[in-house]
C-alpha positions as CSV (number, residue, x, y, z in Angstrom):
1,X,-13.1,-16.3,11.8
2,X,-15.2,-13.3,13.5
3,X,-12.9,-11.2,16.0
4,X,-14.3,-11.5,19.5
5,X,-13.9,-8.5,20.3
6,X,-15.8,-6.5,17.9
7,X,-15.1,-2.1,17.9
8,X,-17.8,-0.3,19.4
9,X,-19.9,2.5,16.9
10,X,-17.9,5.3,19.0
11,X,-14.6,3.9,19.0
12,X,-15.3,3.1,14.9
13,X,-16.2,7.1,14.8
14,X,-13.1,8.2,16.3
15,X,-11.0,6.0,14.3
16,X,-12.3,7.6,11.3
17,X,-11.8,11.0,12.4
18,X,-8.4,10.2,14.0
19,X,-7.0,8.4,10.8
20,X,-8.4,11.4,8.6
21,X,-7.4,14.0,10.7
22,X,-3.6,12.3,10.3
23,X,-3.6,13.1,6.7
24,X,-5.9,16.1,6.1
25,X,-6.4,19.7,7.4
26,X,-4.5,22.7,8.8
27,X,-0.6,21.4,9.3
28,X,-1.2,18.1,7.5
29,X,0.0,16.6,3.9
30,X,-3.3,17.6,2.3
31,X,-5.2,20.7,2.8
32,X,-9.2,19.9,2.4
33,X,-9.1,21.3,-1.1
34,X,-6.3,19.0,-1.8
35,X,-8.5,16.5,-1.2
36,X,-11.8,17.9,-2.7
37,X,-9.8,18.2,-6.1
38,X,-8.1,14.8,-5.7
39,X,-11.7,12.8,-4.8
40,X,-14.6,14.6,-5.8
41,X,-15.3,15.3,-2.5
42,X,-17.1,18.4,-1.8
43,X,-15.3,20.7,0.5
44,X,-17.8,20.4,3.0
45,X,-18.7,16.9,3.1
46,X,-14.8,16.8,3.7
47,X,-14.9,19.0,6.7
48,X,-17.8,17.2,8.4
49,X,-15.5,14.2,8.2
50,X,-12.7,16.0,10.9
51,X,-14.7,18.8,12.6
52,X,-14.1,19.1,16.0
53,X,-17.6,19.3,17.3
54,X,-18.8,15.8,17.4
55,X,-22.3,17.1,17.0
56,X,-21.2,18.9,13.6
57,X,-19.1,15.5,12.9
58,X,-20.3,12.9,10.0
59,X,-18.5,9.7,9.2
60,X,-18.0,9.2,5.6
61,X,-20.2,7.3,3.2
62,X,-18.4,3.9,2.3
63,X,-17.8,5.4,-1.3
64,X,-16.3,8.2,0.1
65,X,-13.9,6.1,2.3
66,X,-12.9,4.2,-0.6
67,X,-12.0,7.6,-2.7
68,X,-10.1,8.6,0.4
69,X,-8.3,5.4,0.5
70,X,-7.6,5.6,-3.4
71,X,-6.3,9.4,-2.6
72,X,-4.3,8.8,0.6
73,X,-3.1,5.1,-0.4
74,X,-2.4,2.1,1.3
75,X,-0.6,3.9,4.6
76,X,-3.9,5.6,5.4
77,X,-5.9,2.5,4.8
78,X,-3.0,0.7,7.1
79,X,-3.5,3.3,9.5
80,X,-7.5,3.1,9.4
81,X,-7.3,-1.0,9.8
82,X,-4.8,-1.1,12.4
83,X,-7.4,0.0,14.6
84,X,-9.4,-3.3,14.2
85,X,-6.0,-5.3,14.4
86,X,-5.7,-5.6,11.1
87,X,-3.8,-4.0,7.6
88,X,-3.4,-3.2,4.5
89,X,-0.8,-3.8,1.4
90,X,-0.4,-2.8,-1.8
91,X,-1.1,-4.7,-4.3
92,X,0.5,-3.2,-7.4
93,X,3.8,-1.6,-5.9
94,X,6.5,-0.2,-8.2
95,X,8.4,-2.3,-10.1
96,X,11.0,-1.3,-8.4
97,X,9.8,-1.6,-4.8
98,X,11.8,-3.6,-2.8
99,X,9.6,-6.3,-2.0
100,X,8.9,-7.1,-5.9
101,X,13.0,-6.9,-6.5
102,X,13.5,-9.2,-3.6
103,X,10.5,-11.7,-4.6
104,X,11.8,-11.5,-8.1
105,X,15.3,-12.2,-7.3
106,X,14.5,-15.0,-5.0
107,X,11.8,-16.8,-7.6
108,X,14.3,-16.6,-10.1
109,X,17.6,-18.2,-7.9
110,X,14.8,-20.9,-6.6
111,X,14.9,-22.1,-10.5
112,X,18.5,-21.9,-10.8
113,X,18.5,-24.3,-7.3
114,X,16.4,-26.8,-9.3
115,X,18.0,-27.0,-12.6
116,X,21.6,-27.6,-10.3
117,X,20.2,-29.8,-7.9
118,X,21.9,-32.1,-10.0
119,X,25.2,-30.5,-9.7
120,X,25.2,-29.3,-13.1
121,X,24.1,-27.0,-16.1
122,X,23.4,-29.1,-18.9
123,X,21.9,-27.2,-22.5
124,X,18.4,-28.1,-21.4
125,X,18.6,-25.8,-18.2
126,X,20.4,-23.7,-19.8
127,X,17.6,-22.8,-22.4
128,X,14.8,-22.9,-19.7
129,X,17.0,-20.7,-16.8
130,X,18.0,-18.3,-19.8
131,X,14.2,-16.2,-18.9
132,X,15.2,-15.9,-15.2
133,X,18.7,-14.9,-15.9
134,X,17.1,-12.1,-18.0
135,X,15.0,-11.3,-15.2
136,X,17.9,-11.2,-12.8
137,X,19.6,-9.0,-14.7
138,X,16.8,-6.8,-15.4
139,X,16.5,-6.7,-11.8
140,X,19.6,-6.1,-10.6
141,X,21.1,-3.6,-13.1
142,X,19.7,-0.8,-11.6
143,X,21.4,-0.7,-8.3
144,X,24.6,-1.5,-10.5
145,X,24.4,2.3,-11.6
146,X,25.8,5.0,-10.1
147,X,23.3,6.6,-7.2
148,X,22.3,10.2,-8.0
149,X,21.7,11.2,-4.8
């Protein structure tokens, strides 16, 4: 389903520059040759893309926003969607990313719900739950150790 209210070329423009600006340049986490040496980008191409002269200003090529989005990750692509309403996720977080240890955790109690819907444990579910009790553990062990911060 097409959003009806579509971004205007100008407004698209200044998104760009905004969401760049955010993460690149003087002040920011990524000085231009940060980002040169992390995409391939040249230096100036990189420039052009958050110079403060819109006449000097160029929006980058769609392979160069995907590099950028590779190199600034998914909260600069959030960022850069969010201005046409919608986002971005990652899709191959850290093992250890909440998200994966919640979704983990929760697939593998769901099992554990099915096998004692019955209100027991008999051999059978033992042998098939013995996986997700592996899993659980596996998942939960870490936050079992002492924190080193």
């Amino acid at each position: 389903m097409a959003n009806d209210t579509m971004i205007s070329q100008h407004a698209a423009d200044d998104a760009l520059v905004a969401t760049i600006a955010l993460f690149m340049g003087r002040g920011r986490r990524f000085s231009v040759k940060d980002v040169e040496l992390g995409t391939g980008i040249s230096e100036r191409t990189l420039s052009a893309m958050i110079a403060l002269d819109p006449e000097s200003r160029r929006a980058p090529s769609g392979r160069n926003l995907l590099l950028l989005m590779s190199f600034f990750g998914v909260e600069f692509t959030d960022r850069l969607l969010s201005h046409v309403g919608q986002g971005a996720r990652d899709l191959n977080p850290a093992p250890d990313a909440p998200g994966v240890v919640i979704a983990g955790i929760m697939s593998a109690a769901a099992e554990f719900a099915r096998a004692g819907a019955d209100n027991q444990f008999c051999s059978r579910d033992r042998r098939e739950l013995r996986d997700d009790a592996v899993t659980l553990i596996q998942l939960v062990e870490p936050f079992a150790r002492p924190a080193n911060d």
